[in-house]
Every structure is written in structure tokens, then in C-alpha cells.
LOKOL-464081 format. One record per residue (C-alpha): residue number from 1; chain; x negated, y negated, z negated. Coordinates in pm, 1 decimal. Layout:
% LOKOL-464081
SITE     k   c       east      north         up
SITE   NUM   A          X          Y          Z
...
END
This chain:
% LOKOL-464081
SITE     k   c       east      north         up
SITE     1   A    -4186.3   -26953.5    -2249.0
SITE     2   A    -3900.7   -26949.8    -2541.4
SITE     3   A    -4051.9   -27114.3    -2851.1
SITE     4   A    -3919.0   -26806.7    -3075.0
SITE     5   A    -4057.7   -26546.7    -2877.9
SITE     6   A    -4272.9   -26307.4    -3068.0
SITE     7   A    -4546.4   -26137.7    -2924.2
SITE     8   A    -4633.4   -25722.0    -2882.5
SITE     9   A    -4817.3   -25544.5    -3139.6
SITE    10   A    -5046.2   -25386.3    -3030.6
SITE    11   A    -5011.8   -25024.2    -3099.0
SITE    12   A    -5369.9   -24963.3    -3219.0
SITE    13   A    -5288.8   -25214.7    -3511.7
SITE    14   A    -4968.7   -25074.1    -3639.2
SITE    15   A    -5146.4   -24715.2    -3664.5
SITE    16   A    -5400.7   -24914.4    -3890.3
SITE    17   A    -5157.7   -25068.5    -4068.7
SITE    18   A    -4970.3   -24733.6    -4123.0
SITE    19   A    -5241.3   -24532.4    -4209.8
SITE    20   A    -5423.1   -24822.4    -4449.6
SITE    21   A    -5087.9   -24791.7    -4636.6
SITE    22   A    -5105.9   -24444.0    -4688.6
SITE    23   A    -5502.9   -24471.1    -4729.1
SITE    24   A    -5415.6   -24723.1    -5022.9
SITE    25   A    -5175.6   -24515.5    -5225.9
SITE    26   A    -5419.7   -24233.9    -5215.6
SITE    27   A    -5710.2   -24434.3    -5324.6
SITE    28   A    -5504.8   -24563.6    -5646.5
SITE    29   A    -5391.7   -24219.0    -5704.5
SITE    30   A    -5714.6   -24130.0    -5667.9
SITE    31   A    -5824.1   -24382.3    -5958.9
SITE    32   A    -5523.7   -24335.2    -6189.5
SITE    33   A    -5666.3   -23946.9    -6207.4
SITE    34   A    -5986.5   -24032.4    -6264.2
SITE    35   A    -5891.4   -24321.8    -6507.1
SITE    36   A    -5643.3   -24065.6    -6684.8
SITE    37   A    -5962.7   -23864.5    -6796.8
SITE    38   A    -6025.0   -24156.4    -7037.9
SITE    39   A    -5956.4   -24174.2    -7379.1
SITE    40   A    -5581.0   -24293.3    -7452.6
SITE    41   A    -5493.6   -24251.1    -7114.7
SITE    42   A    -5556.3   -23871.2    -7125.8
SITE    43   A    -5231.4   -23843.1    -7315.9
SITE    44   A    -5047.1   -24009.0    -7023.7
SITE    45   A    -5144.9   -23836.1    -6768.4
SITE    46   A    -5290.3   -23952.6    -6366.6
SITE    47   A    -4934.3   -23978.5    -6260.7
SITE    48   A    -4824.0   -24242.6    -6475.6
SITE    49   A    -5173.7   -24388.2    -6490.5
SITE    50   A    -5123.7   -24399.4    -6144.3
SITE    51   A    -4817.2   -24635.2    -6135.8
SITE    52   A    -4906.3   -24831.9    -6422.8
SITE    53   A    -5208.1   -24947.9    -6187.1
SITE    54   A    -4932.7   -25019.5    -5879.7
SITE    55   A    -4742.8   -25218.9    -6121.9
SITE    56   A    -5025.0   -25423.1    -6229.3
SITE    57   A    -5138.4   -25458.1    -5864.7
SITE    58   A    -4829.6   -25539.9    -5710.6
SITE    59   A    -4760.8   -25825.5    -5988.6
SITE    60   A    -5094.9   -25999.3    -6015.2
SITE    61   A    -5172.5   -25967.2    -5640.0
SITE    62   A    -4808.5   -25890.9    -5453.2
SITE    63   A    -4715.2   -25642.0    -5246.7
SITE    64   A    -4930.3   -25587.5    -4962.4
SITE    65   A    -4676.1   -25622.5    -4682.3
SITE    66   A    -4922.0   -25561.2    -4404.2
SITE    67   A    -4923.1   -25205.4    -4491.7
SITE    68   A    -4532.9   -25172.1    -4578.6
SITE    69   A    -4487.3   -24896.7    -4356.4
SITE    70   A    -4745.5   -24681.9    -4495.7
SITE    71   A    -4656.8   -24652.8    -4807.8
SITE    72   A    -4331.4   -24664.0    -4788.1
SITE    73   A    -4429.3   -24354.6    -4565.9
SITE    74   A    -4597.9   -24217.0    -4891.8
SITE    75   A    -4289.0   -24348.6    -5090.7
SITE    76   A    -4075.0   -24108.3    -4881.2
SITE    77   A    -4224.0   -23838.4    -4711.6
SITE    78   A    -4519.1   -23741.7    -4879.3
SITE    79   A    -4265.9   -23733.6    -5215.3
SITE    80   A    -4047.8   -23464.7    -5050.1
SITE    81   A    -4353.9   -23244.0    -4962.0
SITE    82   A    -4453.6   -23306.0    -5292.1
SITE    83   A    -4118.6   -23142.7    -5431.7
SITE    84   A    -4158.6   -22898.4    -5168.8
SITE    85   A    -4558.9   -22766.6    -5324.7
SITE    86   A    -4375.2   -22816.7    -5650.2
SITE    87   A    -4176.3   -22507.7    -5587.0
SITE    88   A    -4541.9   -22312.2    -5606.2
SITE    89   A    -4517.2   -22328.2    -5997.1
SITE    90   A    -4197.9   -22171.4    -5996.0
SITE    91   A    -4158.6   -21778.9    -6038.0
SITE    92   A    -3830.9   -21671.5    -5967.2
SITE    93   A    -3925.5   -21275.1    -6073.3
SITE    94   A    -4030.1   -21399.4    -6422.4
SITE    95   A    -3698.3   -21635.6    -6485.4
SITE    96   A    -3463.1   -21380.5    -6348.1
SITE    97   A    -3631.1   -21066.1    -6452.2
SITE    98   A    -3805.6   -21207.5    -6829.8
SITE    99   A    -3654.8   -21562.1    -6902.5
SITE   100   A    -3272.7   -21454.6    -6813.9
SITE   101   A    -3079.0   -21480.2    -7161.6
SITE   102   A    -3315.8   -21838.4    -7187.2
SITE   103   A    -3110.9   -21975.1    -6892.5
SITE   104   A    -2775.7   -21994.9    -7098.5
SITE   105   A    -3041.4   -22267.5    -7327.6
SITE   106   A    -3161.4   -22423.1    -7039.6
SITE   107   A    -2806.4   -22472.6    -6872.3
SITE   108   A    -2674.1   -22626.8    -7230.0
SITE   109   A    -2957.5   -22840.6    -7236.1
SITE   110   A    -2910.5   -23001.2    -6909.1
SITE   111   A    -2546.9   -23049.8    -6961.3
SITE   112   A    -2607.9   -23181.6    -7335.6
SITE   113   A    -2935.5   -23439.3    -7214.7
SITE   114   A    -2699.7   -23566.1    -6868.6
SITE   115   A    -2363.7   -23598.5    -7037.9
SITE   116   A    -2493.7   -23733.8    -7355.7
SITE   117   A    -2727.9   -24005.6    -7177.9
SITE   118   A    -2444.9   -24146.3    -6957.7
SITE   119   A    -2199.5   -24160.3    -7207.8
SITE   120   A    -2456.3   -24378.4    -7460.2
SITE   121   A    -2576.4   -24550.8    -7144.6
SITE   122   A    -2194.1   -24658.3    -7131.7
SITE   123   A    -2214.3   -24752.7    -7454.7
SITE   124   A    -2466.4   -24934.2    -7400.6
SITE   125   A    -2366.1   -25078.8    -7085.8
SITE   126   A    -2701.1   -24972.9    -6860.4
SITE   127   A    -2732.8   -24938.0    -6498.8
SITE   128   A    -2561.0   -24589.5    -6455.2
SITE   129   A    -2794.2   -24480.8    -6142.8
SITE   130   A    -3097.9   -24517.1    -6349.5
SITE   131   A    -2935.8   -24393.9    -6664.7
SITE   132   A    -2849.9   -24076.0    -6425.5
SITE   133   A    -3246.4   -23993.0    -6332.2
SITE   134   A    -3338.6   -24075.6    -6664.5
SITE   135   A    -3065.5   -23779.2    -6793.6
SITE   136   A    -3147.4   -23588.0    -6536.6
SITE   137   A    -3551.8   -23609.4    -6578.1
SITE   138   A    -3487.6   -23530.1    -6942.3
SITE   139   A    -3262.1   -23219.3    -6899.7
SITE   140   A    -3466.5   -23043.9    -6590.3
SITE   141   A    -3793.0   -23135.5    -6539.4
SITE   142   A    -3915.3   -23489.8    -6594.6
SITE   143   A    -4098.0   -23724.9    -6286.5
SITE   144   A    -4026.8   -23416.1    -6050.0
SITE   145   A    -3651.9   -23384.7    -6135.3
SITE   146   A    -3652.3   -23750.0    -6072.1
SITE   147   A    -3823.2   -23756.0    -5747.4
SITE   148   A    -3597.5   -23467.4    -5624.1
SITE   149   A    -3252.0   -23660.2    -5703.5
SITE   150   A    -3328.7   -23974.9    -5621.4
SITE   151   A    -3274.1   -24003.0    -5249.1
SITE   152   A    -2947.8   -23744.9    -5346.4
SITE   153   A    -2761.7   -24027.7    -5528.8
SITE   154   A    -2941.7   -24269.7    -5387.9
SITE   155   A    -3148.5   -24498.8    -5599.4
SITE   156   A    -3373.1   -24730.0    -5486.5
SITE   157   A    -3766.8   -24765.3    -5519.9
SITE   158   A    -3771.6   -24945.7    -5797.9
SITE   159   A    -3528.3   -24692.4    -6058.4
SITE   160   A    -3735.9   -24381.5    -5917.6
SITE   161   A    -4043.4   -24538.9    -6025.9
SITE   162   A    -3910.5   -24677.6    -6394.8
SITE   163   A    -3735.3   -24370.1    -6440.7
SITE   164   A    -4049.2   -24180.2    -6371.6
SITE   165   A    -4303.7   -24383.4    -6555.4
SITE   166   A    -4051.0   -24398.2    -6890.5
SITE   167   A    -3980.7   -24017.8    -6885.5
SITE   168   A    -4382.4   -23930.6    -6872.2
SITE   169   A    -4421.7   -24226.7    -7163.3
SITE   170   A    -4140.9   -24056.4    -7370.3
SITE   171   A    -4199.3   -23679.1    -7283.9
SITE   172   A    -4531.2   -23757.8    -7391.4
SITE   173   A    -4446.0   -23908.3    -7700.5
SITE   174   A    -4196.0   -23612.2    -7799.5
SITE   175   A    -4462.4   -23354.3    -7775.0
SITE   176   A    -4725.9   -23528.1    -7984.1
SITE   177   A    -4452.7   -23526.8    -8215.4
SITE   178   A    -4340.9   -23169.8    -8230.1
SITE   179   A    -4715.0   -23060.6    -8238.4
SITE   180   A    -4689.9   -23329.3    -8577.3
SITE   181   A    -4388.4   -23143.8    -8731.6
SITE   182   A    -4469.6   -22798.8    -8600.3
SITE   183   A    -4619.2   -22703.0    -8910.4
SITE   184   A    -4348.2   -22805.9    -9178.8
SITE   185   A    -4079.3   -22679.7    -8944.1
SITE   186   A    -3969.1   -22286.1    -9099.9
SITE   187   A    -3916.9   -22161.6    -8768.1
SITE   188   A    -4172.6   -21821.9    -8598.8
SITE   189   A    -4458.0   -21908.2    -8338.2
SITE   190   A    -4195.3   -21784.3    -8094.4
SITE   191   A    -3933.3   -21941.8    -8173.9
SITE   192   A    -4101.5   -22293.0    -8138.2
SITE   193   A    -4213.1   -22213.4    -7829.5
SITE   194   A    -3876.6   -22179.8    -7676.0
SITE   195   A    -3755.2   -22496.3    -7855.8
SITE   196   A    -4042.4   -22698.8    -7687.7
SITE   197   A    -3959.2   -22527.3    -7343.1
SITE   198   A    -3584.9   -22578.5    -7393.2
SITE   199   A    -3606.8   -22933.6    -7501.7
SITE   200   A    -3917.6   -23118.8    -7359.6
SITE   201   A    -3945.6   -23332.8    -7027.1
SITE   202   A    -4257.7   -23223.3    -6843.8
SITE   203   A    -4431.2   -22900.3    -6867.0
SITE   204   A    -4694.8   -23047.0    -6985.9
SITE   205   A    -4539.1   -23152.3    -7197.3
SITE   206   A    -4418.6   -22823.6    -7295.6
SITE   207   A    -4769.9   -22708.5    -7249.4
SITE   208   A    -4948.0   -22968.8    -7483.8
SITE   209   A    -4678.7   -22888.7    -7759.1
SITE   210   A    -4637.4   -22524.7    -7783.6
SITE   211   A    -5053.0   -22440.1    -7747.1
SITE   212   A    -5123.3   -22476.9    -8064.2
SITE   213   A    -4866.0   -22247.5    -8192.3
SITE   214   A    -5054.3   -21984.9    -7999.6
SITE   215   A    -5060.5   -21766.5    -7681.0
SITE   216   A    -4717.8   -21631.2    -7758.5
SITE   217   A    -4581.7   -21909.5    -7834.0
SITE   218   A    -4726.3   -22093.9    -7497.6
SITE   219   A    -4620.0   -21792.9    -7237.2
SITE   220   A    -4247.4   -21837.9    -7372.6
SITE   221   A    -4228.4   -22207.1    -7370.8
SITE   222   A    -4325.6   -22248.2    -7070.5
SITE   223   A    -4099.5   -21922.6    -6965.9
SITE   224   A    -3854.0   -22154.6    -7091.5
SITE   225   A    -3955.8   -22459.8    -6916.3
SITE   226   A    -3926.5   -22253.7    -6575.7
SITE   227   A    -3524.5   -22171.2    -6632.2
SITE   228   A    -3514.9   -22573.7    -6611.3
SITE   229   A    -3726.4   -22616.1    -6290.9
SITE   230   A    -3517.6   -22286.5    -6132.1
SITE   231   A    -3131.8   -22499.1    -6235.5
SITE   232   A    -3284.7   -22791.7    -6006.7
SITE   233   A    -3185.8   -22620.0    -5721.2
SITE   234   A    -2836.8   -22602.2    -5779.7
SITE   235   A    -2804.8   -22902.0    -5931.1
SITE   236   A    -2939.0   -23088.2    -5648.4
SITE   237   A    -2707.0   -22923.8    -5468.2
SITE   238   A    -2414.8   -23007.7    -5696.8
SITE   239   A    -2510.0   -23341.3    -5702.8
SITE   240   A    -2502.9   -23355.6    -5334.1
SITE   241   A    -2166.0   -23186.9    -5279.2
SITE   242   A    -2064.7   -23457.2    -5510.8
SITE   243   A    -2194.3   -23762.1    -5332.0
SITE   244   A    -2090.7   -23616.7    -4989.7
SITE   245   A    -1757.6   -23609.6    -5200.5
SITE   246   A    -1759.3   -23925.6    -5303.4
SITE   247   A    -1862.0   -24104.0    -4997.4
SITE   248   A    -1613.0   -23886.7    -4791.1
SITE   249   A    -1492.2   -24230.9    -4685.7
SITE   250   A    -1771.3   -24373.9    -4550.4
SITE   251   A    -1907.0   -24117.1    -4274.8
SITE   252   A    -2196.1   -24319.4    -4241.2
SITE   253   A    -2303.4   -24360.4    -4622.2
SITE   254   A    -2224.9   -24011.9    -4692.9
SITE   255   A    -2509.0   -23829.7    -4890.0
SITE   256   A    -2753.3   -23630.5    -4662.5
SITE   257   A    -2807.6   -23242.5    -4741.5
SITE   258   A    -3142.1   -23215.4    -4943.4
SITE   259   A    -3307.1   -23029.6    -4675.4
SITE   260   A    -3705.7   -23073.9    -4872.1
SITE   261   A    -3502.7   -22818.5    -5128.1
SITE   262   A    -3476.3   -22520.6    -4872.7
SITE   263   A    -3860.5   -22600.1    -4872.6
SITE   264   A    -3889.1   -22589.3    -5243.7
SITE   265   A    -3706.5   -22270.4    -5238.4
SITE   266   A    -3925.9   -22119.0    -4990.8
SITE   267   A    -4244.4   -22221.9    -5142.6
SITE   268   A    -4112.9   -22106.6    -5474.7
SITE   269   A    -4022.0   -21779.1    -5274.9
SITE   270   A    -4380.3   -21762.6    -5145.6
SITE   271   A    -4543.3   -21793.7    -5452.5
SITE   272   A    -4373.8   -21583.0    -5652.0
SITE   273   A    -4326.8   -21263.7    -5387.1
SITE   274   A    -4679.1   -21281.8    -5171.3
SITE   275   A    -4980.8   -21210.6    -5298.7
SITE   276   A    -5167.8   -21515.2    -5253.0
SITE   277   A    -5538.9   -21570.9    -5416.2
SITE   278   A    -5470.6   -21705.1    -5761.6
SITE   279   A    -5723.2   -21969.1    -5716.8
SITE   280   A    -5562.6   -22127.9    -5431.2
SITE   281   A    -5242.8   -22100.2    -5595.9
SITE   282   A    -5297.0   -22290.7    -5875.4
SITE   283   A    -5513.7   -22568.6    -5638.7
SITE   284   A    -5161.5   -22599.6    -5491.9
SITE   285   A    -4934.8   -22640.1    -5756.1
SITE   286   A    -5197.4   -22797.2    -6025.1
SITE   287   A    -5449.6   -22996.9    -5778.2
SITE   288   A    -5338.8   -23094.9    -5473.1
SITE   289   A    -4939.4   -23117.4    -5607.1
SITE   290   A    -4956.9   -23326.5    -5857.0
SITE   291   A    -5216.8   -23540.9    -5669.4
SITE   292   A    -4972.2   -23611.9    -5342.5
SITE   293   A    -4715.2   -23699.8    -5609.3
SITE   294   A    -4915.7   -23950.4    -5809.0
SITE   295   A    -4988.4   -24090.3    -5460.8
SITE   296   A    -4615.7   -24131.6    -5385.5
SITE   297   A    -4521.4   -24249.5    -5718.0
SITE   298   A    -4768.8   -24542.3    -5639.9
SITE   299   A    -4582.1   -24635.1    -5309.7
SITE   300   A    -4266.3   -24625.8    -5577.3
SITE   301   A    -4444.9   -24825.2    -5821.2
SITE   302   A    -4571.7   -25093.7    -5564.3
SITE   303   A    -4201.3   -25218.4    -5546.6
SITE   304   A    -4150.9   -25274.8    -5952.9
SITE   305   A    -4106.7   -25633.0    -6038.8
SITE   306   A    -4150.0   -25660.7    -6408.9
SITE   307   A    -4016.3   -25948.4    -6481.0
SITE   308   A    -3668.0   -25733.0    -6411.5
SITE   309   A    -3779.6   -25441.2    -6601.1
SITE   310   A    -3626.1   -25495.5    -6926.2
SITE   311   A    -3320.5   -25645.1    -6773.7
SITE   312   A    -3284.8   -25278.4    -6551.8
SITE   313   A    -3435.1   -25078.6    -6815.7
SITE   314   A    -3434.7   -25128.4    -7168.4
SITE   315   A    -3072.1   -25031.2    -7192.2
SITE   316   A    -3086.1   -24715.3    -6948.1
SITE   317   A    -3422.9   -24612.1    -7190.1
SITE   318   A    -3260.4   -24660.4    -7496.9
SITE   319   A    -2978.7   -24404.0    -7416.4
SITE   320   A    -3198.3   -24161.4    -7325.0
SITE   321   A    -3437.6   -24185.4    -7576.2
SITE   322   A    -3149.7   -24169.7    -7827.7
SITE   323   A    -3029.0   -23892.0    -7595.0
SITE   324   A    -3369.2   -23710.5    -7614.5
SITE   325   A    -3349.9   -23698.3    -8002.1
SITE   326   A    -2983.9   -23595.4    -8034.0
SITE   327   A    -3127.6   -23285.4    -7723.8
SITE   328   A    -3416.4   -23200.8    -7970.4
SITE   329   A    -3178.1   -23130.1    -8285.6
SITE   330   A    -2893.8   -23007.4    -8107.9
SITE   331   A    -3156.8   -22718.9    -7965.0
SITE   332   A    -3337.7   -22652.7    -8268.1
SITE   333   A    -3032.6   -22535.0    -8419.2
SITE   334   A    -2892.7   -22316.1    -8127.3
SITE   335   A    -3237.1   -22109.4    -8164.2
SITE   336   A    -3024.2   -21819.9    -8388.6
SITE   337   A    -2787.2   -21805.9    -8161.6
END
């Protein structure tokens, strides 16, 4: 018998393994949420509770290689079903039929946050794929944004979960401070509201910002906020003509078409034209969601080393936080027009 042989797995044990993996992103997704109830952490939110916990784990204990292929499996596949409930929060009626004359903002804003990110992360001479989800999770729609693009232009583990925890830490950060300035600022309830839906990263970060300012305020903000989430569509699908371009020399490397998107469409489709129960509408998009993409983000976090993280990241960050702050003045003044 050759020395180097290796012996059969048996099949019984690779299921285990697989479905331990995805067992053990769920359970620490399951206690970031419940840890994100706690004081501090509540302003964070489960999802980047949820990764902070895989990056401890995975540096004081390693990464569990015994259940790789599980949660790489929750890395991967449960992220693009993720992006696919996503589409649930999305009304199409209200952004095409109420929010229209907001899309010209929301268009500007993605073009300001992407171009002006990239061209400081030049300047500053960071890694340009992270620097691109960073822009990108700043001008659309934050950790989902990020998720969405990143198998599009192709960045690793490791850059999807950075860029995701350090867009929740700064979106975060931005909306505690425009609640702070809200009242010294002489702009209308309304008019607030839009510049916290045209300009923040999440929506809830939107959400926690424009609240106070009232219902009003609240119902166009996040109005606002939706024209974002709707332009991911086509930008995904920019971004993958672009790639496909790109790579047109290497047939093999060549981007793949975003299929999970024609899902995000049709969920977004679903949501917004059949009349399903409200209830289980919003345990879709605000329960089970967000939960499946904490538990990815923790197959993404698993693989962050941080002994590299401000090598990979400080310089990518720094762009787009500048970026973030030249976004929220350049769209406070392009509210009277």
C-alpha cells in the first residue's frame, strides 16, 4: 500500500462537517443579535456585532478548518439569498411613482461617494478593490451594497468583511452625528430628512437619524434611502458589463452575470405588487433578512487576520471616511436645488 495514500471520507462525516459549519455561523449570528441588544453595542447593530465576535474567534482560537466548507457555504450562498430577501424592503411603486425627482440626488450621490473615494484612495495609495466596496457601500446602501458587489469585482473574504464591518462603524457614527447637529442646522423637518436619506450608509442609519425630526421627516428619508437601494440594480449590472469588459481576455476569469440580482428584482417585484400579510413581510425583510446576513458576514469575518488589518485598511477607510464628509456637505447644499 503507497505510503501517501489517503484514505475515503466517509460521506456521513463531511455532511457533519458541512452542516456544523453552517450550524456555527448561525449560532454566532445568533449571539451577535442577542449581544447587540446590550448597551453600547445597540448602536452597532447584530450584524457587525456579529463579525466583531468572528474576528475575535478566529484570532484567539483560529479558524476552524474542520468545518471550512460550511461556512464558506454560508460565506457564499446564504449571502446571495440574503441579497435576494433584501429586495423585500424595496418598493419600486413608491420610488418610481413618490421618490422620482429624489433619484437625480441619489444618482449624484453615488457618483460623488464612488468617484471621490477612489480618487483620495489614490491619493492615498489604498488597496483599490476595497477602496471600491467601501465607495460603493457609502453611495448605495452600506453592508448590503457590499455584499452584492463583491463577488462582481471580485474581492476576496477578507475586504467584504472589513468593508462591511467599517461602513456599519462609520454609518453609525454619521447618524449619531446628524441627530447632534440636527437642531442648529436652519434647514425644515423635511428637508433633513432627505439629506439623511440622500447621504447616509445604512437605512438604519437613515432611520436612527431622521426619527427624531418627526414622522415626515422619517417617511421621506427613508423614501430617499430607497432611490439608493433601487440604483443597485443597475449598478451591479454596470459593474459587471465592466468586469466582463475588462477580463474580455481571459475567458476563464471573466466576471459571471449576477444572477442572485434577477432574484432581488423579483422579490422586490413581489413585495411591492402582491398583497402579502404585512406581518410576514416585514419578518422577511427585518427578521429573518438581516439574520441570514449577519450569519454570512460571520463566515466573511472568520477569514480576517488582524494583524493585516491596518496594513489593508486604514488607508482604504481613511478615503472614505474623508469621502463620507466631503458626500455629507456636498448634499446639504444641493437640497435648494
Amino acid at each position: 500500500m503507497p505510503k501517501n495514500k489517503e484514505l475515503p471520507v466517509n460521506p456521513k462525516w463531511r455532511s457533519i462537517k458541512f452542516y456544523g459549519g453552517i450550524l456555527f455561523t448561525v449560532l454566532i449570528a445568533a449571539a451577535g443579535t442577542i449581544a447587540a441588544k446590550l448597551p453600547v453595542l445597540d448602536r452597532i447593530g447584530a450584524m457587525l456585532t456579529s463579525i466583531l465576535i468572528a474576528v475575535l474567534f478566529r484570532n484567539f482560537f483560529g479558524y476552524p478548518e474542520s468545518l471550512r466548507t460550511g461556512i464558506q457555504f454560508s460565506a457564499q450562498k446564504i449571502l446571495r439569498f440574503a441579497i435576494i430577501l433584501y429586495g423585500f424592503k424595496l418598493n419600486i411603486d413608491v420610488v418610481l411613482t413618490q421618490g422620482g425627482p429624489l433619484l437625480l440626488h441619489d444618482v449624484v450621490t453615488i457618483i460623488v461617494a464612488v468617484g471621490t473615494t477612489m480618487l483620495l484612495a489614490r491619493l492615498f495609495k489604498g488597496e483599490k478593490v476595497l477602496s471600491l466596496l467601501l465607495g460603493i457601500g457609502t453611495g448605495v446602501c452600506g453592508a448590503a451594497a457590499i455584499a452584492a458587489v463583491s463577488p462582481i469585482v471580485k474581492a476576496d473574504d477578507e475586504d467584504t468583511a472589513i468593508g462591511v464591518g467599517i461602513i456599519a462603524l462609520t454609518g453609525t457614527i454619521f447618524a449619531l452625528g446628524y441627530a447632534m447637529v440636527r437642531p442648529i442646522l436652519p434647514i425644515t423637518p423635511e428637508q433633513f430628512g432627505i439629506w439623511s436619506g440622500i447621504s447616509l450608509h445604512e437605512i438604519a442609519h437613515v432611520a436612527a437619524a431622521a426619527a427624531p425630526a418627526g414622522s415626515n421627516a422619517l417617511a421621506v428619508g427613508l423614501l430617499a434611502k430607497l432611490g439608493r437601494v433601487f440604483l443597485l440594480i443597475p449598478l451591479c449590472l454596470i459593474l459587471s458589463l465592466w468586469m466582463r469588459r475588462k477580463d474580455k481576455d481571459k475567458v476563464t476569469q471573466g466576471a459571471p452575470f449576477p444572477w442572485f440580482l434577477v432574484g432581488f428584482l423579483a422579490t422586490s417585484i413581489i413585495g411591492t405588487y402582491i398583497p402579502i400579510p404585512r406581518n410576514i413581510l416585514s419578518g422577511i425583510s427585518n427578521v429573518i433578512g438581516p439574520f441570514l446576513l449577519a450569519s454570512a458576514m460571520v463566515g466573511l469575518g472568520l477569514n480576517v487576520h488582524l494583524a493585516n488589518l491596518r496594513r489593508r485598511a486604514l488607508r482604504p477607510f481613511l478615503a472614505m471616511f474623508v469621502a463620507s464628509i466631503i458626500l455629507s456637505v456636498f448634499s446639504y447644499f444641493t437640497l435648494w436645488f
